[in-house]
Rosetta silent file (secondary structure, phi, psi, omega in degrees, C-alpha in Angstrom):
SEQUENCE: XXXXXXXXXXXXXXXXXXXXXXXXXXXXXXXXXXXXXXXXXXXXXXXXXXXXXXXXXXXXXXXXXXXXXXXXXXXXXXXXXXXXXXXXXXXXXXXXXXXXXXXXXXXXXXXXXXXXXXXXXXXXXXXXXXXXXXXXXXXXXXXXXXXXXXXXXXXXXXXXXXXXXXXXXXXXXXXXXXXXXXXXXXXXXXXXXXXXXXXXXXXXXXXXX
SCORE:     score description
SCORE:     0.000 S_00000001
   1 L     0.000  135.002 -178.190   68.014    6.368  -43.800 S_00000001
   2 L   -65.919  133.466 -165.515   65.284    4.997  -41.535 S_00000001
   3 E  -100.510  121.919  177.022   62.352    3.383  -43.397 S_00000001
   4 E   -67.515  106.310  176.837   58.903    5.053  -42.640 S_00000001
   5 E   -83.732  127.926  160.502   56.081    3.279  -41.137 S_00000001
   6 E  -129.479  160.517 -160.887   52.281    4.257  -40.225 S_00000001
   7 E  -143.233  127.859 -174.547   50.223    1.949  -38.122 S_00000001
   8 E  -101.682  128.391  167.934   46.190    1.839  -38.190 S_00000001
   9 L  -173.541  125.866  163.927   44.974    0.187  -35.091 S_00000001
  10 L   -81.436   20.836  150.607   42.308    1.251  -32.637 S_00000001
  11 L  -101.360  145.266  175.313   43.546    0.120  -29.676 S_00000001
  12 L   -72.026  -24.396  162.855   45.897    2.353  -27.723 S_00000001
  13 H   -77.102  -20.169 -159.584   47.818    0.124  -25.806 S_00000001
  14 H  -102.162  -15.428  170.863   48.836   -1.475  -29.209 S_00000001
  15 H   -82.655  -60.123  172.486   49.425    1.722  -30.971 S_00000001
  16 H   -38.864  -75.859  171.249   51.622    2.770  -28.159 S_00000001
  17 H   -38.369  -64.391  163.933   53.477   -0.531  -27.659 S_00000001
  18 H   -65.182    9.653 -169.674   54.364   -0.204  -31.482 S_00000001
  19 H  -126.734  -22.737 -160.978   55.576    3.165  -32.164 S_00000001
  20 H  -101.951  -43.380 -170.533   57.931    2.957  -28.625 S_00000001
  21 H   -74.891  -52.177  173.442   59.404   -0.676  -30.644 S_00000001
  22 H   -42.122  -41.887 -155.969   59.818    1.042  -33.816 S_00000001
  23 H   -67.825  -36.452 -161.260   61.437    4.314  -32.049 S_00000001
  24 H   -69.788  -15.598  171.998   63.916    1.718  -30.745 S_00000001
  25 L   -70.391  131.827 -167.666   65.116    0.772  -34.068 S_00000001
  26 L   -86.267  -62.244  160.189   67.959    2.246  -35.853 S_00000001
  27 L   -36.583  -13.436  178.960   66.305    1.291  -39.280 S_00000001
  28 E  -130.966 -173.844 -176.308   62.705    2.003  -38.989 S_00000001
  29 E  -177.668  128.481  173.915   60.859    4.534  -37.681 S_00000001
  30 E   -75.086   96.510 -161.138   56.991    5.554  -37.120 S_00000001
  31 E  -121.813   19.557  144.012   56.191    8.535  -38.518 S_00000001
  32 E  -142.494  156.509  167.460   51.890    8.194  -38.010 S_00000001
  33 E  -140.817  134.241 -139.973   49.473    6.610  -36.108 S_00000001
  34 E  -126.279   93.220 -171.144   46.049    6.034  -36.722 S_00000001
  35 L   -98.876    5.303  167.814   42.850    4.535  -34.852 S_00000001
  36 L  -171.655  148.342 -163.709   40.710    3.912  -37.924 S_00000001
  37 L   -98.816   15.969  178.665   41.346    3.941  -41.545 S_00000001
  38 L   -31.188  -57.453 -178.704   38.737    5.941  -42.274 S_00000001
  39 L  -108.261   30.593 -164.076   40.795    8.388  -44.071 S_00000001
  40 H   -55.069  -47.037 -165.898   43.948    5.691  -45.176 S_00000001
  41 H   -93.209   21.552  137.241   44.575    7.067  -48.695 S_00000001
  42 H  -101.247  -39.389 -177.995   45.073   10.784  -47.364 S_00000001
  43 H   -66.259  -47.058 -169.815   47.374    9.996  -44.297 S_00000001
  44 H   -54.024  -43.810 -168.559   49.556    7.675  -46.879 S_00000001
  45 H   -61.919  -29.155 -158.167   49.708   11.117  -49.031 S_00000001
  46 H   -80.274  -47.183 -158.228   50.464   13.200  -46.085 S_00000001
  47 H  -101.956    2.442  170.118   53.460   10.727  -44.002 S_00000001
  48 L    36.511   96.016 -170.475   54.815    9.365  -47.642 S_00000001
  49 L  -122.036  128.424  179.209   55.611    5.612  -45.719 S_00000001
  50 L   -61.591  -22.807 -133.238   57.730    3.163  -46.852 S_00000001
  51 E   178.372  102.957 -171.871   55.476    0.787  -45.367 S_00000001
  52 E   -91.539  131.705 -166.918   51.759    0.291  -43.920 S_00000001
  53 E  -140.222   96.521 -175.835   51.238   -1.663  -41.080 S_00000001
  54 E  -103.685  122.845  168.087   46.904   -2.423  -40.975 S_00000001
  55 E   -62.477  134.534 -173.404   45.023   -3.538  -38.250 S_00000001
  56 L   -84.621  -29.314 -158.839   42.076   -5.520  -39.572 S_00000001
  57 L  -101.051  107.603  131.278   39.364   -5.041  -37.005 S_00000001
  58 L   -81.314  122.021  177.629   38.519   -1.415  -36.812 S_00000001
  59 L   -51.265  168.860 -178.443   35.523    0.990  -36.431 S_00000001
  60 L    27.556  -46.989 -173.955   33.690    2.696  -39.123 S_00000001
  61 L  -126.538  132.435 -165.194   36.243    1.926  -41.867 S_00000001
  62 L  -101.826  179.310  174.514   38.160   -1.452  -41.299 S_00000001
  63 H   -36.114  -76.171  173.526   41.468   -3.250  -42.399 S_00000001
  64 H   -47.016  -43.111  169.783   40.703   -4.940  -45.365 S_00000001
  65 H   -93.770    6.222  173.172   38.921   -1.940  -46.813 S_00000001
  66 H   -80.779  -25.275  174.742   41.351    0.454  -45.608 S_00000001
  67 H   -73.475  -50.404  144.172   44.157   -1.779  -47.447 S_00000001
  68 H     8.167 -102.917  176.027   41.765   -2.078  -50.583 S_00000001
  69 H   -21.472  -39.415  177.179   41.759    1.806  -50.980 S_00000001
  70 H   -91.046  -48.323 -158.316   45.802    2.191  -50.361 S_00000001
  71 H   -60.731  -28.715 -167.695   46.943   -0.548  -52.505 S_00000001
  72 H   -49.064  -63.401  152.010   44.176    1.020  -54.974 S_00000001
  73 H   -60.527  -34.622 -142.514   46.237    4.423  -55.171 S_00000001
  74 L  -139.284   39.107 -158.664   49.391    3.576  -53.617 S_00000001
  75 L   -65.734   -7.624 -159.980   49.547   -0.689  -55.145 S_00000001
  76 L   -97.587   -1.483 -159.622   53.909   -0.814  -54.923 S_00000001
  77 L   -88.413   97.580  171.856   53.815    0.424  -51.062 S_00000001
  78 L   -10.441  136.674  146.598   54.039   -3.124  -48.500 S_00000001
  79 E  -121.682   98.345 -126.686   50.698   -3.427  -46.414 S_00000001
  80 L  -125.425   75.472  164.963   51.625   -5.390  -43.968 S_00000001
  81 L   -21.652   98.842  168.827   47.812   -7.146  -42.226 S_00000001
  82 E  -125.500  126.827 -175.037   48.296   -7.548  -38.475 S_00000001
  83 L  -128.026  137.460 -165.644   45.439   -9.427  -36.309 S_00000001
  84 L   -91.756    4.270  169.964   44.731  -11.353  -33.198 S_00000001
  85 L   -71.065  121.821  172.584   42.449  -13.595  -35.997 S_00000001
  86 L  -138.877   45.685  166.565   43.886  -16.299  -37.874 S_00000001
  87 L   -79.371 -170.274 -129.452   40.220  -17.776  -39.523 S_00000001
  88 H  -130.745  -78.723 -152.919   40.403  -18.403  -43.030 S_00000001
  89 H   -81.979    9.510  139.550   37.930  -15.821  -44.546 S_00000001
  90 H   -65.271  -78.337  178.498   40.084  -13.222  -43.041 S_00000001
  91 H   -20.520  -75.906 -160.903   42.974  -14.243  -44.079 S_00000001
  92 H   -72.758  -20.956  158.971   42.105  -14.480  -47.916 S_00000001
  93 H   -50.276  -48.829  171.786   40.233  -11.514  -47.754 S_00000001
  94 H   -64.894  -39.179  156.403   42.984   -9.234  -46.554 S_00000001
  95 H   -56.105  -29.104 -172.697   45.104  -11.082  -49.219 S_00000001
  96 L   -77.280  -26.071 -171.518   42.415  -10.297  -51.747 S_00000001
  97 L  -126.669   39.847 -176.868   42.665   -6.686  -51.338 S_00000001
  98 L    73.183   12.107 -167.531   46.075   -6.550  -51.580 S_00000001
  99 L   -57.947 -169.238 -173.667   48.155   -7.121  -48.327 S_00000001
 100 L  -139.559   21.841 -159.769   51.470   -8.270  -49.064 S_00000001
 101 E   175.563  117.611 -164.918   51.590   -9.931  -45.534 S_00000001
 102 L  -107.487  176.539  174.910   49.336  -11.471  -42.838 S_00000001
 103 L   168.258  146.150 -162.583   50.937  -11.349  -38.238 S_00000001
 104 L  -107.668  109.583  153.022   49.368  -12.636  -35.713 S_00000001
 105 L   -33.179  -10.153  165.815   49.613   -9.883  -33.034 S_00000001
 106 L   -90.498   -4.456  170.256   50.930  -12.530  -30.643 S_00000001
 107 L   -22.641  150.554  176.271   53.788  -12.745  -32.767 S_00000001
 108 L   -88.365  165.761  138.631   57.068  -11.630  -30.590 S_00000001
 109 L    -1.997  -94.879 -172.207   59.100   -8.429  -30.703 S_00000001
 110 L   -66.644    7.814 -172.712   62.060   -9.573  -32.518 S_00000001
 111 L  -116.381  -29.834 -175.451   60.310  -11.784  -35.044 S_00000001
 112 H   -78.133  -60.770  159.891   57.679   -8.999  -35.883 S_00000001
 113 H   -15.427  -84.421 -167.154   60.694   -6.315  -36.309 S_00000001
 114 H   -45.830  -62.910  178.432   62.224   -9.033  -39.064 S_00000001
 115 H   -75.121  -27.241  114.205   59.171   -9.588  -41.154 S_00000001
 116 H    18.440  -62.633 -175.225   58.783   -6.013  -41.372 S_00000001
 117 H   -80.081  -43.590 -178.601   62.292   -5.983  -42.907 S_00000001
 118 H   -19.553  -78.461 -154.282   61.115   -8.958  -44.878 S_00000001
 119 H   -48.852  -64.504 -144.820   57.771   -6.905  -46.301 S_00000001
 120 L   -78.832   -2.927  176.566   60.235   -3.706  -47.054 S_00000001
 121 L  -134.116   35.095  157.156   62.931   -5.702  -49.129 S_00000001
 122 L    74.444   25.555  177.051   59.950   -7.363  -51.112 S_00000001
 123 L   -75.429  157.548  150.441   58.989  -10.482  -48.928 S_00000001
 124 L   -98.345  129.882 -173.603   55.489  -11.523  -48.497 S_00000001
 125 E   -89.063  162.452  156.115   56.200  -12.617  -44.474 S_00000001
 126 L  -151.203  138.828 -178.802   53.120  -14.804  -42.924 S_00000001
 127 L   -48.916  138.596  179.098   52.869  -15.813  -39.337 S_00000001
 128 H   -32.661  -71.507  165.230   53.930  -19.328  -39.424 S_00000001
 129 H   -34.002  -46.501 -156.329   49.721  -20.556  -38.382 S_00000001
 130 H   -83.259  -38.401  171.580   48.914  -18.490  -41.085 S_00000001
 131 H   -58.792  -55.336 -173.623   51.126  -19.726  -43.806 S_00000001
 132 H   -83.363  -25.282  159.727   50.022  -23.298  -43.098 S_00000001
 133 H   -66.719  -25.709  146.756   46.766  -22.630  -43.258 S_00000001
 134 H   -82.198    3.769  126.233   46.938  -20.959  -46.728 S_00000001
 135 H   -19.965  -74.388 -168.127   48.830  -23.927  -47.686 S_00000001
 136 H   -56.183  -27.227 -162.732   46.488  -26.347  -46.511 S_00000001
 137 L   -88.013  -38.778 -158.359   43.580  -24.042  -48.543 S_00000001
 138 L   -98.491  -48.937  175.802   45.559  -24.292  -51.562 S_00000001
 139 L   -51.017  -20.941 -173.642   46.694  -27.795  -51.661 S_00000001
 140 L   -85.100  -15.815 -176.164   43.308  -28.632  -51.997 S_00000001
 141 L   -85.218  171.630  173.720   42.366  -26.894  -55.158 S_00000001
 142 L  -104.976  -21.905 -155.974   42.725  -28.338  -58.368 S_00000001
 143 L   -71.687   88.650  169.683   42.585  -26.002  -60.787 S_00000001
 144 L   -77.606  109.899  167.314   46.044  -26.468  -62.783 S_00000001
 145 L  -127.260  131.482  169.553   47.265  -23.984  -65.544 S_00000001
 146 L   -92.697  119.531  174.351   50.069  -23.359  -67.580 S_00000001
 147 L   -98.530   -7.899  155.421   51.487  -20.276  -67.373 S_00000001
 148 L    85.816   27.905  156.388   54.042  -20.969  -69.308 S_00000001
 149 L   -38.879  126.568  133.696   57.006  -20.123  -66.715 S_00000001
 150 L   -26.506  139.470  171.260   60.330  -20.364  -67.287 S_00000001
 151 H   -77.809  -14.917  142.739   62.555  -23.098  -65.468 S_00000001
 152 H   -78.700  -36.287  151.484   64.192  -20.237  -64.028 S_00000001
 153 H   -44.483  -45.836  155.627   61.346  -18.623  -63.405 S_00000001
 154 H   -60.883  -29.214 -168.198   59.461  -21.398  -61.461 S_00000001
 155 H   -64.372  -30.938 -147.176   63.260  -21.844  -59.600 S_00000001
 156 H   -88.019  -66.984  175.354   62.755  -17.497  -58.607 S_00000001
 157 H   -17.565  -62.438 -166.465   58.638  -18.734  -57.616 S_00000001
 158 H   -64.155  -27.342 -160.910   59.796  -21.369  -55.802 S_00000001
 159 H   -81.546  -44.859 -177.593   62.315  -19.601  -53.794 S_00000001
 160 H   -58.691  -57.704 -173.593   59.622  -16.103  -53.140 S_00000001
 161 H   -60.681  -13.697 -176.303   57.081  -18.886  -51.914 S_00000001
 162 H   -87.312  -10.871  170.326   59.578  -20.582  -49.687 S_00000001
 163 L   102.642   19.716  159.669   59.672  -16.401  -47.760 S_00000001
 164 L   -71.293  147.585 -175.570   63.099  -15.344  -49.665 S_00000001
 165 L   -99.399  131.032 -169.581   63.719  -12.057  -50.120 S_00000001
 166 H   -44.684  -34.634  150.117   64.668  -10.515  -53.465 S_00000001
 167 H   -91.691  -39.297  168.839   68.174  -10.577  -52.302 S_00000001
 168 H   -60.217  -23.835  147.245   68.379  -13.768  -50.844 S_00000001
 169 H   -58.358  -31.724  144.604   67.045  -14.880  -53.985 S_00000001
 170 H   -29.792  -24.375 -171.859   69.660  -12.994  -55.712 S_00000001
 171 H   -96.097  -52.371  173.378   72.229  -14.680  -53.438 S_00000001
 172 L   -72.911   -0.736 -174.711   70.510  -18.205  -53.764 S_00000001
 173 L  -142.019   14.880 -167.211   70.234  -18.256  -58.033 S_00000001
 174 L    13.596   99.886  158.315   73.781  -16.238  -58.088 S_00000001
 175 L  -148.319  161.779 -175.493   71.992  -13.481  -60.078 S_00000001
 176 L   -83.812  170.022  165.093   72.290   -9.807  -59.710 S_00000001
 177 H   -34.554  -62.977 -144.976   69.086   -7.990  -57.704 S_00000001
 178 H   -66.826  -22.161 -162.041   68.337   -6.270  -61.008 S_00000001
 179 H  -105.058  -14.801  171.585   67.976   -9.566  -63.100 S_00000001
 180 H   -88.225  -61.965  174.414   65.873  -11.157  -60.178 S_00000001
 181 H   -31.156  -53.430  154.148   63.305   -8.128  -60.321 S_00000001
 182 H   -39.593  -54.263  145.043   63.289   -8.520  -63.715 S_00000001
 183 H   -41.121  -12.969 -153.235   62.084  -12.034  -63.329 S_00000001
 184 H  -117.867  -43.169 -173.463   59.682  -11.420  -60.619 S_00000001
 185 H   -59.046  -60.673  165.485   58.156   -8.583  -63.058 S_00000001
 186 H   -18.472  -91.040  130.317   58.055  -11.343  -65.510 S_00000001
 187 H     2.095  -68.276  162.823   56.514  -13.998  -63.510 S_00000001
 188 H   -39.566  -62.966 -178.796   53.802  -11.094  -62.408 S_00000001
 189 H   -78.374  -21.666  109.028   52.691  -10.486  -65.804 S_00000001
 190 H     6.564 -109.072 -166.090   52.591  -14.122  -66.175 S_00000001
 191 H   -71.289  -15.574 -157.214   50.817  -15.331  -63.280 S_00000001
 192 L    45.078   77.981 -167.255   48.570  -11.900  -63.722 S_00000001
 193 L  -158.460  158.149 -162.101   49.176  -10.851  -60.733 S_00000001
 194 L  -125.393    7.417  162.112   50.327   -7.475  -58.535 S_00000001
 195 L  -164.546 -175.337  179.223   52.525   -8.986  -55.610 S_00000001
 196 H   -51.106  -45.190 -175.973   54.474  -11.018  -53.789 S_00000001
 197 H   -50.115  -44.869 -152.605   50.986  -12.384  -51.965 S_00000001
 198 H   -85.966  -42.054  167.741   49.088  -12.717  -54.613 S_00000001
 199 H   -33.493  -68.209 -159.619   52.275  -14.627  -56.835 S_00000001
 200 H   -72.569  -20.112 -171.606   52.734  -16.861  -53.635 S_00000001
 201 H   -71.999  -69.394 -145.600   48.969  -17.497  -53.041 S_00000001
 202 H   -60.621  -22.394 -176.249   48.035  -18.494  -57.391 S_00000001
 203 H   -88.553   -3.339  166.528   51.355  -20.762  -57.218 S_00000001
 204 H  -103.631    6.119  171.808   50.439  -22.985  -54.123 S_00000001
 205 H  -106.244   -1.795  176.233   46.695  -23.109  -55.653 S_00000001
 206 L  -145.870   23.940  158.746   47.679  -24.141  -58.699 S_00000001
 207 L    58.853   53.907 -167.728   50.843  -26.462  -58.013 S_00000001
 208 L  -101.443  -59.045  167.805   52.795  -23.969  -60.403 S_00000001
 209 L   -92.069    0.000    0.000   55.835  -24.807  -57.927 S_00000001
């Protein structure tokens, strides 16, 4: 079965351009589109989506607070941040309010398609730029805590912050799926924390892996 997608973005060439790459997929599919998120948490109700794919810069209601609002209602569904921005107080904002993923709209075709796939089998993906700069943001803090991780549990950390996917960590720790979710739940409740983003952000700020 084809995994459902809606895509918020007010431009039209870029709405267009995505829902004709999606159509082309045998695995995904588009099944709204959107020019402003104005109304985000009723279209999610309406097109039931496997997957959100938010523009940030929008009229009247914009990315970040249209992700805010779904993750609010909707927090287990991927929201998957796409932008032609890659400053810093973007970034962590749109992380802050749940995405589970930042792309760079120049990203290619076949690379955007994949983290997509990432996002929907419980990656956080981040354009490559984007990734090292929240590195580089994080290496800098100081702020050290023990959460009091397992050493399998930091090994499961280490592997989600390196962009593995809950089966390739499964594959990589020979464990079954079910006992790496369990750990990841773990780890979550832990770290106090409600995704993949947020997991991968507090463990490179606070040199947990």
């Amino acid at each position: 079965m084809k995994k459902r997608i809606i895509l918020f973005d007010d431009d039209e060439a870029r709405r267009d351009s995505l829902s004709l790459l999606l159509s082309m997929c045998a695995d995904l599919t588009c099944v709204g589109i959107f020019e402003t998120a104005e109304h985000a948490v009723q279209h999610v109700e309406v097109c039931k989506p496997d997957l959100v794919l938010m523009d940030l810069d929008m009229p009247i209601v914009n990315g970040i607070q249209g992700t805010k609002a779904i993750k609010e209602k909707f927090p287990k569904i991927p929201i998957i941040v796409q932008t032609i921005f890659d400053d810093e107080p973007n970034i962590f904002e749109a992380i802050k309010a749940g995405a589970n993923g930042y792309i760079l709209k120049s990203t290619s075709p076949e690379k955007f398609l994949n983290m997509l796939r990432d996002a929907l089998d419980g990656g956080a993906p981040m354009s490559g730029v984007i990734a090292g700069k929240v590195l580089a943001y994080f290496k800098n803090q100081n702020n050290l805590i023990d959460y009091k991780l397992s050493e399998r549990e930091k090994g499961i950390l280490k592997l989600l912050v390196d962009g593995h996917s809950y089966k390739m960590i499964a594959t990589k720790s020979n464990i079954s799926y079910y006992t790496v979710c369990n750990h990841i739940k773990n780890i979550y409740d832990k770290l106090h924390v409600k995704s993949a983003t947020e997991a991968v952000g507090l463990a490179l700020k606070n040199g947990i892996v």
